[in-house]
Each structure stands twice: as structure tokens, then as C-alpha cells.
KEMARFI-232731 format. One record per residue (C-alpha): residue in one letter; x, y, z. Coordinates in pm, 1 decimal, padded with zeros to 6 digits. Each point is the difference from the previous one (the first is absolute). Layout:
residu; px; py; pz
a; X; Y; Z;
...
***
This chain:
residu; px; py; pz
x; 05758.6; -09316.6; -05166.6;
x; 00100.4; 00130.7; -00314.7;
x; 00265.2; 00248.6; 00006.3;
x; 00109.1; -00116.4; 00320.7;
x; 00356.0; -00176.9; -00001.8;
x; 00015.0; -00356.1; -00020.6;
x; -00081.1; -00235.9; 00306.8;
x; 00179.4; -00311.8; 00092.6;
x; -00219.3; -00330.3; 00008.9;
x; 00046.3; -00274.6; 00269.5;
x; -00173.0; -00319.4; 00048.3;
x; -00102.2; -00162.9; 00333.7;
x; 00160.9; -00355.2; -00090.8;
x; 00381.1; 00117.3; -00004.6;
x; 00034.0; 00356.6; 00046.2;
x; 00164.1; 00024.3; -00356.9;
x; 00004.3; 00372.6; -00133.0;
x; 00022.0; 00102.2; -00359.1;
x; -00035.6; 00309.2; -00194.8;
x; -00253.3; 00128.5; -00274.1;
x; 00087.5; -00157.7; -00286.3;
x; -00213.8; -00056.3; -00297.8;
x; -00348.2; -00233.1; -00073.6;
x; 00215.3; -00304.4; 00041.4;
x; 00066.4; 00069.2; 00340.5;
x; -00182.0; -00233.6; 00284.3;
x; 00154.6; -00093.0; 00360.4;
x; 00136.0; -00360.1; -00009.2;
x; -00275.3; -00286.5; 00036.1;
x; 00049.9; -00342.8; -00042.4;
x; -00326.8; -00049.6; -00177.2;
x; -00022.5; 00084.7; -00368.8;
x; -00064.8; 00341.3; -00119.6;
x; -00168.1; 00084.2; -00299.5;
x; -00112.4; -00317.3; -00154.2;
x; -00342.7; -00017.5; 00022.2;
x; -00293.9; 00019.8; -00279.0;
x; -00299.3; 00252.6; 00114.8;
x; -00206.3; -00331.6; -00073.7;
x; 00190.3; -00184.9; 00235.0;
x; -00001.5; 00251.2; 00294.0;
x; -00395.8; 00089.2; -00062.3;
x; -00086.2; -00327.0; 00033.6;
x; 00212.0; -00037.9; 00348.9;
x; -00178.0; 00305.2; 00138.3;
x; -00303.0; -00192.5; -00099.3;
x; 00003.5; -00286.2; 00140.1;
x; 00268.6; 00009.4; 00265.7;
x; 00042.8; 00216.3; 00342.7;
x; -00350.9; 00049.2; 00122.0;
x; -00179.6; -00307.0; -00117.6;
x; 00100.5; -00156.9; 00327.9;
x; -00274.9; 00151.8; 00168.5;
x; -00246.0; 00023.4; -00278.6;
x; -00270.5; -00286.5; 00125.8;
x; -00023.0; 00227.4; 00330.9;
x; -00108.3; 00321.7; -00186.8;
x; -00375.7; -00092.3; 00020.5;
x; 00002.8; 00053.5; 00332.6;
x; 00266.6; 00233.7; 00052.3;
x; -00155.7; 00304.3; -00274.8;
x; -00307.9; -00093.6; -00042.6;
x; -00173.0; -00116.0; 00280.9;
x; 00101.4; 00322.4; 00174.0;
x; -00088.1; 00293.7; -00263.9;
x; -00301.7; -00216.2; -00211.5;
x; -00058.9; -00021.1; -00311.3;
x; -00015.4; 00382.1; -00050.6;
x; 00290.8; 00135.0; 00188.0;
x; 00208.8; -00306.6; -00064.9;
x; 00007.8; 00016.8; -00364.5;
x; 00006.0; 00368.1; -00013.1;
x; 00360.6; -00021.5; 00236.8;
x; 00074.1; -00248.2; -00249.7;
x; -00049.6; 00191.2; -00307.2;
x; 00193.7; 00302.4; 00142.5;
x; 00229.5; -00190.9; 00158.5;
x; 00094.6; -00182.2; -00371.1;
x; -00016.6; 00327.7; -00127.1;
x; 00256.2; 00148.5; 00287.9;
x; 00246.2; -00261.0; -00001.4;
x; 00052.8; -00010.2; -00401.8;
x; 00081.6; 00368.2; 00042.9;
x; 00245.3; 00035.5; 00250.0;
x; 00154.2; -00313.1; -00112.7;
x; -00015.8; 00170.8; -00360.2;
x; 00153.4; 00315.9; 00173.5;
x; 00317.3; -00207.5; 00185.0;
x; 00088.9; -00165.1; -00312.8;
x; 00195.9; 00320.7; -00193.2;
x; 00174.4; 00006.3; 00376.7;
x; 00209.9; -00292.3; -00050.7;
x; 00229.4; 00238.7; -00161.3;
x; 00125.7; 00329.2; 00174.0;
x; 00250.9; 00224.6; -00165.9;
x; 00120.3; -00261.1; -00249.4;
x; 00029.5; -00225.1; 00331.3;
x; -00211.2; -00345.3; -00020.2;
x; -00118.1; -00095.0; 00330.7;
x; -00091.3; -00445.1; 00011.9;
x; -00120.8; 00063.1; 00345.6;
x; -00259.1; 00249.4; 00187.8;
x; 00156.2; 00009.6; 00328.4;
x; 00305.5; 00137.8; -00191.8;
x; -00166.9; 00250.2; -00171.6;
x; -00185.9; 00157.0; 00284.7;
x; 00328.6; -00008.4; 00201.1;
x; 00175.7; 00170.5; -00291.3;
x; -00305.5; 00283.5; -00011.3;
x; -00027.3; 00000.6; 00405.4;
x; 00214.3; -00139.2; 00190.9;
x; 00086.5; -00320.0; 00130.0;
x; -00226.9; -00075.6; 00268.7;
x; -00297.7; 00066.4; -00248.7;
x; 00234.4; -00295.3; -00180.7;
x; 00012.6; -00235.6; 00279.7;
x; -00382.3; 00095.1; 00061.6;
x; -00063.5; -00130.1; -00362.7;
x; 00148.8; -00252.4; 00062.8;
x; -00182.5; -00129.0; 00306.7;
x; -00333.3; 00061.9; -00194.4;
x; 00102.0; -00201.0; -00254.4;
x; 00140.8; -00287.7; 00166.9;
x; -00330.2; -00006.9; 00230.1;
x; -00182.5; 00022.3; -00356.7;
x; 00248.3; -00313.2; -00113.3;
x; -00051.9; -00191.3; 00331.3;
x; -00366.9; 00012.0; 00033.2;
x; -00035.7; -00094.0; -00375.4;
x; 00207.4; -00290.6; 00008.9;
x; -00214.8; -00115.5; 00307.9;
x; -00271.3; 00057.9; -00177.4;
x; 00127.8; -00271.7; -00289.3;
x; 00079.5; -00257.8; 00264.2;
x; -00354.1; 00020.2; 00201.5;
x; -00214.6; -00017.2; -00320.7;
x; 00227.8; -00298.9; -00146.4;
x; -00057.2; -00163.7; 00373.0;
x; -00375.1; 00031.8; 00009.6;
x; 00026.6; -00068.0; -00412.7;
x; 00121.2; -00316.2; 00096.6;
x; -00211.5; -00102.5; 00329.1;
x; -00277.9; 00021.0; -00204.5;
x; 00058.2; -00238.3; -00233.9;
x; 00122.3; -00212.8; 00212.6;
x; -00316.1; 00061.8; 00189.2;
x; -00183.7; -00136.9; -00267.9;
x; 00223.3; -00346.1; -00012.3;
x; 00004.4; -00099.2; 00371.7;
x; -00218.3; 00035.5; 00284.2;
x; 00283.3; 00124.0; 00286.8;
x; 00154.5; 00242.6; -00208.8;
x; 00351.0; 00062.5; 00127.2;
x; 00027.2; 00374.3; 00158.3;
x; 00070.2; 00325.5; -00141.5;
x; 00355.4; 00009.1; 00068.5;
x; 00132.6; -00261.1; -00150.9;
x; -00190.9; 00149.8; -00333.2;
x; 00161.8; 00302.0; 00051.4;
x; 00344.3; -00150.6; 00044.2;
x; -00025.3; -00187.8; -00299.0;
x; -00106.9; 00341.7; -00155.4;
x; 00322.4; 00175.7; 00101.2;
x; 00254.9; -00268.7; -00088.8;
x; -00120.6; 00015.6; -00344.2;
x; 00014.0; 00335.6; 00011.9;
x; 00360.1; -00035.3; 00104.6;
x; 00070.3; -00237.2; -00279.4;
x; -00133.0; 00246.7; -00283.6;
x; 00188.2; 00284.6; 00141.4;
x; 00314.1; -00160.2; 00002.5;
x; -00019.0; -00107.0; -00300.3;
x; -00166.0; 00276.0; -00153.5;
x; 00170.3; 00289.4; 00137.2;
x; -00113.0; 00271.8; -00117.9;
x; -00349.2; 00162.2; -00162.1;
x; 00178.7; 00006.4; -00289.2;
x; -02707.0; -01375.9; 00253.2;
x; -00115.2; 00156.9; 00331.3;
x; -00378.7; -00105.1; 00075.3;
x; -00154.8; 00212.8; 00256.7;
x; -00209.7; -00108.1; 00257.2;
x; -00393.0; 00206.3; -00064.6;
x; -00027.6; 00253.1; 00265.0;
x; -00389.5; 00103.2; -00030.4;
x; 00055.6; 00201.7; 00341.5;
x; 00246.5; 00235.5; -00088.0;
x; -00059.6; 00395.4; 00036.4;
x; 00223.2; 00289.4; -00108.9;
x; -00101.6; 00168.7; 00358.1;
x; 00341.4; 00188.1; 00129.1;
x; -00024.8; -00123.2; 00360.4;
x; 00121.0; 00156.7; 00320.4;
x; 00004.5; 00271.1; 00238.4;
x; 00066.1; 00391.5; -00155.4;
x; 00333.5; 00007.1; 00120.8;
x; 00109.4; -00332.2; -00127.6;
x; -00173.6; 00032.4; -00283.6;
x; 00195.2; 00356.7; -00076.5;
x; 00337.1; -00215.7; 00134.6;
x; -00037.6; -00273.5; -00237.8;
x; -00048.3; 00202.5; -00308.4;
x; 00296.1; 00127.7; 00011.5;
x; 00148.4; -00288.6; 00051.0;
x; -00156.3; -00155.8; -00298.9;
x; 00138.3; 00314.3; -00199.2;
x; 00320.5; -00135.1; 00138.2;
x; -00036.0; -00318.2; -00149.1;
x; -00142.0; 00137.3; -00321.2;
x; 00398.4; 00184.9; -00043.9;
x; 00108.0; -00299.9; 00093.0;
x; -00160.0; -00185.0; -00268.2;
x; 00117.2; 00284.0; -00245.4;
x; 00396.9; 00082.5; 00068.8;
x; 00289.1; -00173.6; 00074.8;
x; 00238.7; 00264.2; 00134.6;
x; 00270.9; -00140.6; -00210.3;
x; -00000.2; 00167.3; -00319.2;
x; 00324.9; 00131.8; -00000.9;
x; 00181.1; -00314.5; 00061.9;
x; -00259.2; -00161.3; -00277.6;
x; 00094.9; 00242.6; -00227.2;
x; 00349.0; -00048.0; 00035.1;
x; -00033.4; -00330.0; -00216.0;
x; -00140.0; 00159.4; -00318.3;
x; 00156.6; 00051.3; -00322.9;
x; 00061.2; 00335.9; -00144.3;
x; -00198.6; 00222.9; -00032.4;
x; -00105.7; -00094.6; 00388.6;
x; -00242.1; 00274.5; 00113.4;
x; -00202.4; -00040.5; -00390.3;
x; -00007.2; -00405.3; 00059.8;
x; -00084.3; 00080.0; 00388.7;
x; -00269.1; 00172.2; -00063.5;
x; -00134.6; -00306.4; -00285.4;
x; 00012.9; -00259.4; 00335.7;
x; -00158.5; 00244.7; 00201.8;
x; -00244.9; 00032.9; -00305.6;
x; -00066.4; -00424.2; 00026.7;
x; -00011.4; 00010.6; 00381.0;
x; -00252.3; 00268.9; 00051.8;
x; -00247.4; -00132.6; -00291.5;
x; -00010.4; -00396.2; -00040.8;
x; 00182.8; -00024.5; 00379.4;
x; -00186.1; 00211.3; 00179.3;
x; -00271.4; -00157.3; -00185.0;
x; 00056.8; -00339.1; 00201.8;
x; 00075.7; 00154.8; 00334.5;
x; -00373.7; 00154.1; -00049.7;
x; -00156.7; -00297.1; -00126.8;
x; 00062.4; -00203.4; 00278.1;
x; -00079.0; 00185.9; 00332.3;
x; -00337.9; 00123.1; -00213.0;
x; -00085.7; -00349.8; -00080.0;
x; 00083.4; -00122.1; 00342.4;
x; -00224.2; 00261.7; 00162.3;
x; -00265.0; -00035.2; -00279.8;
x; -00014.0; -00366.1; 00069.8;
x; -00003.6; 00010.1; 00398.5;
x; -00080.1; 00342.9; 00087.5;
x; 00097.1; 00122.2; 00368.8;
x; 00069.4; -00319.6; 00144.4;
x; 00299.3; -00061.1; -00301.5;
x; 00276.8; -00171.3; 00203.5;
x; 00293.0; 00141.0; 00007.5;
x; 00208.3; -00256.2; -00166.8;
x; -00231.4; -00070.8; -00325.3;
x; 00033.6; -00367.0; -00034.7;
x; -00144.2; -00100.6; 00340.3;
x; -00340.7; 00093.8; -00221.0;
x; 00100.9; -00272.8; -00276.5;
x; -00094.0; -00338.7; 00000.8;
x; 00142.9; -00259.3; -00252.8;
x; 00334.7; -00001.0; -00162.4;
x; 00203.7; 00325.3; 00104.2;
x; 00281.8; 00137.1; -00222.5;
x; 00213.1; 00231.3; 00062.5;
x; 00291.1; 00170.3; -00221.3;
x; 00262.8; 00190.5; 00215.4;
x; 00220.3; 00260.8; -00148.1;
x; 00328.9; 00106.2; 00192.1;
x; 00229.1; 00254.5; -00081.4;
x; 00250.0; 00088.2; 00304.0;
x; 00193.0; 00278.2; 00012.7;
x; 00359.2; -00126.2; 00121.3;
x; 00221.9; 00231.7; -00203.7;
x; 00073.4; 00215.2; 00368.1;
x; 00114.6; -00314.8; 00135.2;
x; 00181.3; -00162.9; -00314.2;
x; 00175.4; 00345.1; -00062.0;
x; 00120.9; -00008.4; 00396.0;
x; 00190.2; -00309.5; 00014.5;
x; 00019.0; -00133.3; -00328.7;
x; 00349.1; 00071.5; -00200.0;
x; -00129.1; 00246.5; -00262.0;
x; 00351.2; -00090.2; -00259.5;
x; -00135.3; -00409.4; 00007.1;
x; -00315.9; -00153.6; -00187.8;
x; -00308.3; -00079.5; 00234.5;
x; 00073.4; -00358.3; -00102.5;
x; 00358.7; 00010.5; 00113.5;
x; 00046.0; -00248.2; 00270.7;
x; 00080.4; 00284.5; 00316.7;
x; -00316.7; 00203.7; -00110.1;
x; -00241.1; -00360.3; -00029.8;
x; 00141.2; -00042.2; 00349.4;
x; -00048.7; 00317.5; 00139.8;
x; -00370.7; 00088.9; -00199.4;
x; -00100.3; -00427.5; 00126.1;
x; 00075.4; 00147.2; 00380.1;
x; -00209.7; 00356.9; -00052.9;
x; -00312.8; -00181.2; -00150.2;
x; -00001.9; -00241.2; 00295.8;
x; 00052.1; 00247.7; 00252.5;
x; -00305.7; 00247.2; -00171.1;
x; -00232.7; -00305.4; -00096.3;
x; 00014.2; -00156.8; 00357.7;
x; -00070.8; 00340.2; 00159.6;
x; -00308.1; 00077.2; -00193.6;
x; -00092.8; -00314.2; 00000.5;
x; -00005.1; -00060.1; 00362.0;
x; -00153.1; 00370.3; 00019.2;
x; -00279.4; -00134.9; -00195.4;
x; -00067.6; -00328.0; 00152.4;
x; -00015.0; 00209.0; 00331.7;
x; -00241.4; 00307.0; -00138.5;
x; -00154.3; -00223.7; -00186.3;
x; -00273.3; 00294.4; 00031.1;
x; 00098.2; 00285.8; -00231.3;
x; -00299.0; 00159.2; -00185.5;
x; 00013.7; 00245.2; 00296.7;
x; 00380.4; 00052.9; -00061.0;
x; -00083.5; 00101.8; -00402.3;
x; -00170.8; 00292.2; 00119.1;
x; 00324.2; 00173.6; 00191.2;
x; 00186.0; -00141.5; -00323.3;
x; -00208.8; 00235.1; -00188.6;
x; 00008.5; 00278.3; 00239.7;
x; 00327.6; 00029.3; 00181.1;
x; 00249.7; -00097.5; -00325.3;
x; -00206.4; -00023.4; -00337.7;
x; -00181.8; 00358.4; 00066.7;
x; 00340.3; 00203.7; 00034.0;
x; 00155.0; -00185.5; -00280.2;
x; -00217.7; 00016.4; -00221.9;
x; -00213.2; 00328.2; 00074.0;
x; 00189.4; 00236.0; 00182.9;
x; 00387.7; -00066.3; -00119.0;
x; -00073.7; 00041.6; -00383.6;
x; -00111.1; 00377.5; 00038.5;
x; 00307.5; 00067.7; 00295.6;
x; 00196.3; -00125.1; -00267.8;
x; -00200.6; 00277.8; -00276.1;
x; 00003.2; 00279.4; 00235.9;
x; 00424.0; -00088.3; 00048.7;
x; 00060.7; -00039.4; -00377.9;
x; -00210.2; 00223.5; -00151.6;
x; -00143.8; 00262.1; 00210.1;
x; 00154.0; 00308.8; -00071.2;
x; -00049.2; -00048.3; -00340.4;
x; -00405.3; -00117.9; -00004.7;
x; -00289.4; 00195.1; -00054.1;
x; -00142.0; 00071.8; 00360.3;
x; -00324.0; -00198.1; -00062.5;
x; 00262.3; -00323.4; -00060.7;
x; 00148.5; 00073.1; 00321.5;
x; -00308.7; 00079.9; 00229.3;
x; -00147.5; -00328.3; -00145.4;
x; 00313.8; -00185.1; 00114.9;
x; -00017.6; 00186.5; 00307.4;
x; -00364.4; -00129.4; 00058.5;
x; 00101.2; -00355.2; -00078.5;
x; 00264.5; 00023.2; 00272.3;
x; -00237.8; 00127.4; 00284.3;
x; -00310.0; -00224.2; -00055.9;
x; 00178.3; -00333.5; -00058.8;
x; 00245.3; 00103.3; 00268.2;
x; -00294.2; 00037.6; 00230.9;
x; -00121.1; -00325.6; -00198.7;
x; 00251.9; -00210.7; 00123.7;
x; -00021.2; 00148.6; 00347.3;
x; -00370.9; -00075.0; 00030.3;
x; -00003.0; -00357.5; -00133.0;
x; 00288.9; -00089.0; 00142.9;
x; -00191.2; 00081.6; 00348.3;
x; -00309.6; -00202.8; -00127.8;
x; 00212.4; -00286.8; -00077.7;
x; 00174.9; 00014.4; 00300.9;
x; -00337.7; 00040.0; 00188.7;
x; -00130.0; -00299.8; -00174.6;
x; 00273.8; -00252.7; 00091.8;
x; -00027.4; 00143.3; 00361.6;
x; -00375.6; -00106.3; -00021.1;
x; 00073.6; -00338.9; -00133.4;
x; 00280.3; -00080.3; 00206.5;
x; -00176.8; -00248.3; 00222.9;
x; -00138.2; -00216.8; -00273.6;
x; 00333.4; -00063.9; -00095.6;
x; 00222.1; -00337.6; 00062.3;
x; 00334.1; -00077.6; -00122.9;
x; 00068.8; -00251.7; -00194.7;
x; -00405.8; -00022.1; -00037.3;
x; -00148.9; -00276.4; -00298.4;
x; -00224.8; 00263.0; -00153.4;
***
């Protein structure tokens, strides 16, 4: 890139155009830009985006791989992630250009259909995370009230409840700026199955170990931070992948510790007494906001409370009806993993290297970013198949709208 003349940047939301400029220089959002501690961001990538799914990853990494296999993918996995997400960071800006959103910067370097493509992944990533809030608030809350009355009410109306509070704190939080098991003396750490869907599921448990791992929003993240924002990027990536990643480990090794093969795939069906359960949300909404919002008015004027009240209740009653219907999705985190996290997070970063820098890196840089391109290219191809395969397999033990 450098040496070449300057490129024009476009976003997706309006089509605007402007030219290089200087570090200042961002397309137009209508979230804040540049705000945020490191602290403050760390601790989001901590606790936020893929904790939804977290009390399924017993079952969904370790009951495939073992202990063995499943906490070696996890090490290198942790190890993975933290560097490519290490390596994006500097991207944010190209050419004394800051870029607040990935899609936008992989149109700029490619063109855009790799920017619409982006796009899609991510907004599959956002959808299927945001389910993943509303389901484990749902069962959260059938289980307690489990616990209080003998004809509990059904799963829906949990997960309804889920998504209207969800729809509360999103509109008015706008932007992202005890458990006593039950003794299981039978359990075994035996990786069941026949060879093929034993080689089938471990790949998609390495799908749900990246999912457990990456976000595929680090771009947009990072467009909150305060100067210097790739130093303070990399300091939250620093919290997430040590004390996070910590607690996204923890818990799917405890789980399967505790339970062993048979660990159900939602966690707290093995609890008994009181069940607690703290849910974090941050949804993305700045795509939508920046769309139909009016960009020269606060987000508390009275036309952009209007307009942001009718876009939460149109995207909280779709995923939540999604949810009460699929009410089944520890199959669907695998194909999360595999069809948008994988490219996002794996292959993208070193397209984006091999663009920027690679007539200017020492060839062993580029054939290693090179490598990383084919294999997790071929990655994504084959897990994506074995999740496919394995909702194929289970698609007669579903129900809609099932009480599970």
C-alpha cells in the first residue's frame, strides 16, 4: 500500500465518500468515537459477546476432543486468537486513515463485495450472539422459577421476558460505550461415537473453542478507545486473553470435570438448588443507528428516541421470536465458529498483512501469512461442513417452539 496513491473510503450505511485526511479522520457514526479507557473496553471483551453460550462449552469442546485434545485446542487456540487479534489492532489505521469499522477496511484494501461479505459475517456473528443472551437469560430464569413452583410456566415466555429486557437496556443504553452441583459418581471422560463422528465433532468443538475466544468485532471495538488506540487496544486484548479467557476456560473444564461425557449441553440442567445467573449484553447497533438516525441531532433528541425506540423493537422481537423458535442452538455455535468467526478472525488479519505490507516483509513474514491463509481457509471450509453435517443429523430431534 505504501507508495501507492491514496484510496477513497466508503461505508456500507450511507455510501458517504471522503478523502485521506489525517489520524482524526473516521467515516461518520452515530456512536461515540474515541472515548473509551483500555480498562473499560478489556473488561467488555471479558465478560460480554461470547458468554452467551459459555454454560454449553462442556459439551460443545470438551466432550468431543477429551481432556487431552480439548485443552490442547484450547491452549493454542488462546494462544492464536491473542495474536491475530494483536496483529489487526495497528490496522485500524491505514495511511494516516483510521478505519472504526472492519467491513470498511477490507472494502477499502479489496473491494466492496469482500465489504459487504464482512459484513454478513459479522452481522451473523452479532445475530447469533444476541440469541445466545436471550436463550441463556430464558433458561436462567425457568430455572429458578423451577425451583419456586411445581408447573413451571414454559420456555418461551422466559425467553420473552429475556428479550424485552434486553430491549429496555439497549434503548436506553445505546451504545458499548452459589451453584451446588448435583454428585455425578458415574461420569467418564470416554469420547463417545463412531470414527467419523467422532473426527466430525472435533472439529466442531474447535469451532466452538474460536468461538469462545474472538468476537470478530475488533475494529468497531476499537473505534471507542482513547488515543493512543492500537497501544490501549492491545492493554484490553491483554485483560481479555489472561483473566477473560481465564473464565471462558474455567467453566466448560469444570463443567466437564464435574459430569464428564454425559455434561448437558446447557450447564444448569446439572444444578440443583438456587440458580444464579449474571447476563452481560453488549449489542452492536451502531450499523443501524448510523442508517436512519440524524447524525447533526443528539441520540436523546426526540426524532432519534423515536426512530432508535422503533429499531430496538423491530431487532429485539426478531431475535427473540428466533430464539423462542430454535430454542435449540448449541448445534448452531458450531457454524458460528466456523462459517463467520474463523474468516474474521484467522484468515482476514493476514489478507489484510499480505495487502499492507507485503512487498515490503521479509519472505519468511509473508510465507507465514500465506500459511495462515490456506489452513484456516481450509479450516473454515472443513468445520463449516461438520457443522453443517451435524445439524443435518440432528434435525429430527428438533421441535419448534420446544420447552427444553
Amino acid at each position: 500500500m505504501e507508495g501507492e496513491g491514496k484510496k477513497e473510503a466508503w461505508s456500507t450505511e450511507q455510501g458517504q465518500i471522503k478523502g485521506d485526511q489525517d489520524h482524526e479522520f473516521s467515516l461518520p457514526s452515530a456512536h461515540t468515537i474515541g472515548h473509551d479507557s483500555w480498562q473499560q473496553v478489556g473488561f467488555m471483551l471479558a465478560t460480554s459477546f461470547n458468554c452467551g453460550y459459555i454454560l454449553s462449552f462442556s459439551n460443545l469442546m470438551l466432550v468431543p476432543l477429551g481432556w487431552t485434545w480439548g485443552v490442547v485446542c484450547m491452549v493454542v487456540v488462546w494462544f492464536y486468537s491473542l495474536y491475530v487479534n494483536w496483529l489487526l489492532a495497528p490496522f485500524h489505521f491505514i495511511n494516516g486513515q483510521r478505519f472504526i469499522r472492519y467491513r470498511d477496511l477490507m472494502g477499502y484494501l479489496y473491494s466492496r463485495k469482500m465489504c459487504h461479505f464482512t459484513w454478513v459475517l459479522q452481522f451473523v456473528t452479532l445475530l447469533l450472539g444476541n440469541m445466545g443472551f436471550i436463550l441463556l437469560g430464558g433458561r436462567a430464569l425457568k430455572e429458578i422459577n423451577s425451583e419456586f413452583s411445581h408447573s413451571p410456566l414454559r420456555l418461551q415466555w422466559f425467553i420473552t421476558i429475556t428479550g424485552v429486557t434486553f430491549f429496555i437496556f439497549a434503548f436506553f443504553i445505546p451504545t458499548i460505550s452459589a451453584m451446588r452441583g448435583k454428585t455425578n459418581k458415574q461420569r467418564d471422560y470416554v469420547i463417545h461415537g463412531k470414527k467419523v463422528d467422532r473426527l466430525f465433532n472435533a472439529f466442531n468443538a474447535i469451532s466452538a473453542i474460536i468461538v469462545s475466544s474472538n468476537t470478530g468485532l475488533l475494529t468497531e471495538i476499537q473505534s471507542t478507545l482513547r488515543k493512543p488506540a492500537v497501544t490501549n487496544m492491545r492493554k484490553a486484548l491483554y485483560v481479555q486473553f489472561s483473566g477473560g479467557i481465564l473464565f471462558y476456560y474455567a467453566v466448560p473444564m469444570m463443567g466437564y470435570w464435574a459430569y464428564g461425557s454425559k455434561v448437558s449441553k446447557n450447564l444448569p440442567n446439572e444444578l440443583s438448588g438456587p440458580k444464579w445467573a449474571k447476563i452481560f449484553v453488549a449489542p452492536i447497533h451502531d450499523a443501524l443507528d448510523t442508517k436512519f438516525l440524524k447524525l447533526d441531532k443528539s441520540m436523546n433528541s426526540k426524532e432519534n428516541l423515536k426512530c432508535r425506540f422503533f429499531l430496538r423493537v423491530f431487532f429485539f422481537i426478531a431475535n427473540t421470536f428466533v430464539t423462542s423458535a430454535i430454542p435449540f442452538m448449541g448445534d448452531f455455535v458450531n457454524l458460528f465458529g466456523s462459517f463467520s468467526l474463523d474468516p474474521l478472525t484467522s484468515v482476514f488479519p493476514s489478507m489484510i498483512f499480505i495487502k499492507i505490507k507485503g512487498k515490503t516483509a521479509r519472505p519468511e513474514k509473508n510465507l507465514w501469512h500465506w500459511f495462515n491463509f490456506i489452513i484456516f481457509s481450509f479450516l473454515a471450509v472443513v468445520t463449516t461442513i461438520a457443522a453443517v453435517r451435524l445439524i443435518l443429523n440432528n434435525v429430527q430431534k428438533y421441535n419448534f417452539f420446544a420447552d427444553t
